[in-house]
Legacy VTK file of the C-alpha trace (Angstrom):
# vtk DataFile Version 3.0
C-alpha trace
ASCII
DATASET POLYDATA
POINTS 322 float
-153.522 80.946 -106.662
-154.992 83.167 -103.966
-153.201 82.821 -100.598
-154.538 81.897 -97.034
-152.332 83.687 -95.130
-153.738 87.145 -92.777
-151.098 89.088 -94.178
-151.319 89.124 -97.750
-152.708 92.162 -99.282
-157.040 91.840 -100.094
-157.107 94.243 -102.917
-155.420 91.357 -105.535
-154.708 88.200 -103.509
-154.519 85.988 -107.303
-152.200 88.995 -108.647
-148.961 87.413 -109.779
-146.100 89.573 -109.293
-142.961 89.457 -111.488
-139.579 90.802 -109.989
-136.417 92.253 -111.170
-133.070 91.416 -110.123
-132.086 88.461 -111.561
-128.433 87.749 -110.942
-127.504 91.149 -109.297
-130.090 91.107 -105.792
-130.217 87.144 -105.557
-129.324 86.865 -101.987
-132.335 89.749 -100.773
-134.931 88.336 -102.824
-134.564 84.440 -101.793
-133.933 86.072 -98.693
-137.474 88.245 -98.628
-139.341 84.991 -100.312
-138.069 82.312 -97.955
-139.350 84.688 -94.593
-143.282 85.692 -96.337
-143.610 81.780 -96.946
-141.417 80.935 -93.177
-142.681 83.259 -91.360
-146.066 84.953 -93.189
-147.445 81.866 -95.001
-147.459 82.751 -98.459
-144.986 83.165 -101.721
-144.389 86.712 -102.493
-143.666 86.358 -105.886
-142.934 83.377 -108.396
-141.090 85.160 -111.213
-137.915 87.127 -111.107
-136.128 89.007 -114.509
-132.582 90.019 -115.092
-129.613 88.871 -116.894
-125.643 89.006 -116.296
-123.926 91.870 -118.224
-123.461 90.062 -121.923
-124.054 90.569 -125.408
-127.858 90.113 -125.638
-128.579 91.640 -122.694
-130.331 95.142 -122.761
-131.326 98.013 -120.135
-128.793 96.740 -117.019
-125.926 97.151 -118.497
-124.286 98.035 -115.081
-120.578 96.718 -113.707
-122.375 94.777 -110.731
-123.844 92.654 -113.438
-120.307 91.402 -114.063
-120.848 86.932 -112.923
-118.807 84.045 -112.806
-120.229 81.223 -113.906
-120.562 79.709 -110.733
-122.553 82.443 -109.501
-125.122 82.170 -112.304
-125.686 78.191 -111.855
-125.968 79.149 -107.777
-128.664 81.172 -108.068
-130.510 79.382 -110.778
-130.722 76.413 -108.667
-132.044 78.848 -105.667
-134.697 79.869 -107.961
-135.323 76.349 -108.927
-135.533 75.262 -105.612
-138.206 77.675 -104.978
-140.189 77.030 -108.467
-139.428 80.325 -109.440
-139.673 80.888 -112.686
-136.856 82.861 -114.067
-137.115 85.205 -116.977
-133.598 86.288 -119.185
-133.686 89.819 -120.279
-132.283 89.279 -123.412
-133.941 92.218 -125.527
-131.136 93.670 -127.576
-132.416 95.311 -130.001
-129.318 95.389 -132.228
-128.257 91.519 -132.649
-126.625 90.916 -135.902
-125.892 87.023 -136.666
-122.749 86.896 -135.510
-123.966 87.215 -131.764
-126.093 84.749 -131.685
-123.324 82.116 -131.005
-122.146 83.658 -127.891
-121.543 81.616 -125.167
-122.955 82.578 -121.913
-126.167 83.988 -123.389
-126.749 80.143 -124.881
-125.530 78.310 -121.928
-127.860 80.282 -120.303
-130.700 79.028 -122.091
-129.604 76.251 -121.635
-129.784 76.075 -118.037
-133.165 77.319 -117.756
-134.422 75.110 -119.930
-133.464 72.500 -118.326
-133.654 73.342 -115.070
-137.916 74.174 -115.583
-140.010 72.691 -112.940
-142.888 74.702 -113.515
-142.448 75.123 -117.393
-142.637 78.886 -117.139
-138.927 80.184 -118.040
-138.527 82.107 -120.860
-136.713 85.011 -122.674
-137.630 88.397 -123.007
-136.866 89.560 -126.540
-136.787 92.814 -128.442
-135.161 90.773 -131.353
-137.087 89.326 -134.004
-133.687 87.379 -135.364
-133.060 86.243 -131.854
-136.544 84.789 -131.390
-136.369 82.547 -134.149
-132.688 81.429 -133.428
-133.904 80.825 -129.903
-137.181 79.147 -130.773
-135.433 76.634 -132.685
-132.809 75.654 -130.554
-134.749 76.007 -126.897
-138.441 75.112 -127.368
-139.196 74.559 -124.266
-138.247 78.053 -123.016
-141.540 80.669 -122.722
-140.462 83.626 -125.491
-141.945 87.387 -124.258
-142.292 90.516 -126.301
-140.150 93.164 -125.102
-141.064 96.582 -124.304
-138.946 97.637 -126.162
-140.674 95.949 -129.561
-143.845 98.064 -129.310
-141.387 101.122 -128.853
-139.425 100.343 -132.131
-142.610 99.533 -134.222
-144.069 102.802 -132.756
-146.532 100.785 -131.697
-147.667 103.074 -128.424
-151.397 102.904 -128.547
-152.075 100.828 -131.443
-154.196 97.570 -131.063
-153.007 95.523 -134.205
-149.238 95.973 -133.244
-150.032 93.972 -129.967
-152.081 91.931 -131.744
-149.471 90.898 -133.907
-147.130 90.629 -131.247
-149.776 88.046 -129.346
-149.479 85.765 -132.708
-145.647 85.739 -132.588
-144.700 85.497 -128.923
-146.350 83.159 -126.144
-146.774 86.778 -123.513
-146.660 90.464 -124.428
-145.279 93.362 -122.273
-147.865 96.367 -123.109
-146.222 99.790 -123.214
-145.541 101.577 -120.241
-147.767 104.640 -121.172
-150.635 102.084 -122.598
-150.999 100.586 -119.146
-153.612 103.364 -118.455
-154.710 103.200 -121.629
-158.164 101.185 -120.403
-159.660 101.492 -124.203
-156.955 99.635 -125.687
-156.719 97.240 -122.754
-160.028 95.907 -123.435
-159.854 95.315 -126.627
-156.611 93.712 -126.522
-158.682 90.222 -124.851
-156.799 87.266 -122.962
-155.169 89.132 -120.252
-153.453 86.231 -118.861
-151.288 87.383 -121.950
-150.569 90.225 -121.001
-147.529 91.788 -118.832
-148.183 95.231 -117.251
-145.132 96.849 -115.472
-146.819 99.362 -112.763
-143.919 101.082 -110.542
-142.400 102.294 -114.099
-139.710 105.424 -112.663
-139.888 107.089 -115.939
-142.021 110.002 -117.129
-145.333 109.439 -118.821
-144.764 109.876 -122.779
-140.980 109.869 -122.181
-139.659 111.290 -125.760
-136.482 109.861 -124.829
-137.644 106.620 -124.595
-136.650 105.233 -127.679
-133.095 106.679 -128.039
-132.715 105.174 -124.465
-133.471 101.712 -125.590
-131.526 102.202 -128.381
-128.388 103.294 -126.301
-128.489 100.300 -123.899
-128.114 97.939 -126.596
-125.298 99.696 -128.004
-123.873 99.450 -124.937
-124.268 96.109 -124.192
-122.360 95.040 -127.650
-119.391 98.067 -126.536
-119.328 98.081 -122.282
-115.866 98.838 -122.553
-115.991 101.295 -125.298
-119.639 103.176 -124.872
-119.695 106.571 -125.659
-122.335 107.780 -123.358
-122.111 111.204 -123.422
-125.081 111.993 -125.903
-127.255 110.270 -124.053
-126.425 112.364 -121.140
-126.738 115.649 -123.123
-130.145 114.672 -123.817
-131.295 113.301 -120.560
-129.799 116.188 -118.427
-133.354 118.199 -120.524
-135.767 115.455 -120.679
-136.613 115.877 -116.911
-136.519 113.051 -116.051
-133.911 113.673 -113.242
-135.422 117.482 -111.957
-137.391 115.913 -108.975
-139.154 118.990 -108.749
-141.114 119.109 -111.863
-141.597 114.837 -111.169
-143.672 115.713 -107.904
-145.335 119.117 -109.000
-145.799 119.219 -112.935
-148.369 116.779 -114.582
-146.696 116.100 -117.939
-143.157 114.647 -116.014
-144.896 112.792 -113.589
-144.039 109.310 -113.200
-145.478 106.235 -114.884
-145.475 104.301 -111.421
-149.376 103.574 -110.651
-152.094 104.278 -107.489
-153.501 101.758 -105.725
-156.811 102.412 -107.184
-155.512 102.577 -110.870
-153.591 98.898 -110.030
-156.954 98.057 -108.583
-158.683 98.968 -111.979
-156.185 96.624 -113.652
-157.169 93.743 -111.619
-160.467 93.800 -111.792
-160.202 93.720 -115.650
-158.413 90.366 -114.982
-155.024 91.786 -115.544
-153.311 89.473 -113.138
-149.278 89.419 -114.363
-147.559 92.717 -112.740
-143.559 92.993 -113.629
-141.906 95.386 -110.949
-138.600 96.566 -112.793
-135.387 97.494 -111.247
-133.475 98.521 -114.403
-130.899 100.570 -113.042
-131.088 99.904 -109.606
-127.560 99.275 -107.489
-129.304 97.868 -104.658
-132.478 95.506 -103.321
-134.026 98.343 -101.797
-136.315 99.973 -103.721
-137.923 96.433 -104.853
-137.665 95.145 -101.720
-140.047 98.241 -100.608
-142.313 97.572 -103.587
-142.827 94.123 -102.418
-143.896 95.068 -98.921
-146.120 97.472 -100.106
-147.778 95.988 -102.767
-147.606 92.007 -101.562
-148.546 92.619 -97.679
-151.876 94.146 -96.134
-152.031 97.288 -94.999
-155.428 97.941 -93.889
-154.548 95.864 -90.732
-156.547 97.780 -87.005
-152.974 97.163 -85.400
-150.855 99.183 -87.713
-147.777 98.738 -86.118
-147.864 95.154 -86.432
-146.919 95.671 -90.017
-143.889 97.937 -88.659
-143.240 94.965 -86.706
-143.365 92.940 -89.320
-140.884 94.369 -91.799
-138.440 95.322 -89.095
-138.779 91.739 -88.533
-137.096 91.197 -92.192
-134.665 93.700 -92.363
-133.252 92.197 -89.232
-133.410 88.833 -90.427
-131.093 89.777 -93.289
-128.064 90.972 -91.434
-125.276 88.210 -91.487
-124.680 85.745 -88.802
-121.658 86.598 -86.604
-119.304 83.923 -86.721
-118.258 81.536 -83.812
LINES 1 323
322 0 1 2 3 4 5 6 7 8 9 10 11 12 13 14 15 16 17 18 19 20 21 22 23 24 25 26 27 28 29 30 31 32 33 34 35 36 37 38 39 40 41 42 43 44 45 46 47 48 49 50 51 52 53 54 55 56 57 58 59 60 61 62 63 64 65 66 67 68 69 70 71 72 73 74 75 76 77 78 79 80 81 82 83 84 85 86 87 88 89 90 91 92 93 94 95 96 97 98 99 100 101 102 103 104 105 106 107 108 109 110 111 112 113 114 115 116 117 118 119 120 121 122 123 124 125 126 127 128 129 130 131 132 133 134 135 136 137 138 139 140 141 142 143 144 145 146 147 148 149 150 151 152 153 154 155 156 157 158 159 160 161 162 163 164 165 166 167 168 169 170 171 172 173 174 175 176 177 178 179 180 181 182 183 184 185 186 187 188 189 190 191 192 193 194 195 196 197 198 199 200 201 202 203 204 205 206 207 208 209 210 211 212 213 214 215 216 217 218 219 220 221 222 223 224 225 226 227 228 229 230 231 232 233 234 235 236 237 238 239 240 241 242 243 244 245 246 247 248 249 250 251 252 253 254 255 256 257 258 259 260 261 262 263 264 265 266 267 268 269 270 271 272 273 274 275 276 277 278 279 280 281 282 283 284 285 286 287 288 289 290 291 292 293 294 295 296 297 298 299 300 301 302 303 304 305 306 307 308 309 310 311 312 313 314 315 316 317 318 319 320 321
């Protein structure tokens, strides 16, 4: 629904922006949500992604991830609260049937199932054994196609692998590297279907990409045991951390997107846009994304923009007690 407010940004005011952090930057994103709609007038964003380090979980497989229950059920009913829709990122590619009974990942579902005000929870799955365990036993839960299930059927590029995706799943996550693919795009039709994640850090046709994916699910079924050290050998070439060649050589430059090429997007009536934070340890960099993409900035007073953010940052310092 496009906003009222004076502050949101003009270029895609019906653009429907999809957040990570789930369960690891809970308190900065209520936090940033509750001042745009306190303060500015509008709701920044109505979908957040993320999961708790456990079994199904794949691609933040970090320490921080670590939850009590307690903590998970607090920030559901934040979300709730809100009518946010939450999304688990449950795309482990390597599920045998003898994880599907954990615990936490099904209480989980569970809780979002239940707790669904606007009927748009769901899963995100890279698993076809987990999406018919989960489809079964949760049907009111929304089930997404991973990323990571285009990258397995090597799928980059080719229209009938989304298309059979679209029968299977109720939303599809397009390929990182097919998100400028504007040929395919068309053809794929219903774009309401469609998730396109734009501020992607990688690097365009990323050869690692698959091994990657691969090693975060192995790592989510071994934390404490994860030999990592391949993975490093073969990221330390892929250069995807020489910030040099990022900035100055074509073929490493990142996947995140222009302004004009998100505008493009758009006005094909691409309106779902996922902003990831896989292996963030902080709020920041999302935080950022949100202010630039969700806010105006074509404003004749520039620094009332400044103003504007400094406004937030301030507000999230703690109160000093009495």
């Amino acid at each position: 629904m496009a906003s009222k407010t004076a502050y949101v940004n003009p270029l895609w005011p019906e653009a429907d922006w999809d957040v990570s952090g789930a369960f690891v930057n809970d308190r900065e994103l209520l936090s940033f949500f509750d001042f745009c709609k306190e303060k500015l007038g509008y709701e920044p964003f109505h979908m957040v992604h993320g999961a708790p380090l456990c079994t199904w979980n794949s691609g933040r497989v970090l320490k921080q991830l670590l939850r009590e229950a307690e903590e998970l059920r607090a920030a559901g009913l934040e979300y709730e609260k809100r009518r946010i829709a939450v999304y688990l990122t449950f795309s482990n590619l390597l599920l045998k049937e003898e994880h599907l009974g954990d615990a936490l990942c099904n209480a989980l579902c569970s809780f979002f199932s239940r707790h669904n005000p606007t009927g748009r929870n769901g899963v995100i799955i890279g698993s076809d054994l987990l999406l018919e365990y989960l489809r079964d036993k949760f049907p009111k839960l929304r089930y997404i196609s991973s990323i990571l299930n285009i990258v397995q059927k090597n799928g980059r590029g080719k229209l009938e692998v989304y298309r059979e995706l679209a029968d299977k799943y109720d939303d599809v996550m397009v390929h990182p590297d097919d998100v400028l693919n504007y040929d395919l795009l068309e053809k794929l039709g219903e774009p309401h279907r469609y998730i396109l994640l734009i501020n992607e850090y990688c690097i365009r046709n990323c050869p690692l990409r698959g091994f990657h994916y691969r090693s975060l699910s192995e790592n989510a079924l071994n934390f404490l045991g994860y030999d990592g050290r391949e993975f490093d050998k073969r990221q330390a070439v892929n250069g995807c951390r020489e910030l040099g060649k990022m900035l100055t050589t074509e073929r490493y430059g990142v996947l995140a997107l222009s302004t004009p090429e998100i505008q493009r997007l758009y006005d094909m009536g691409f309106r779902h846009f996922k902003l990831q934070g896989r292996g963030h340890t902080n709020a920041s960099s999302i935080i950022f994304d949100l202010m630039r993409l969700t806010w105006r900035s074509d404003a004749a007073n520039e620094n009332r923009m400044h103003t504007i953010c400094q406004r937030f940052l301030e507000s999230l310092r703690a109160p000093v007690p009495s």
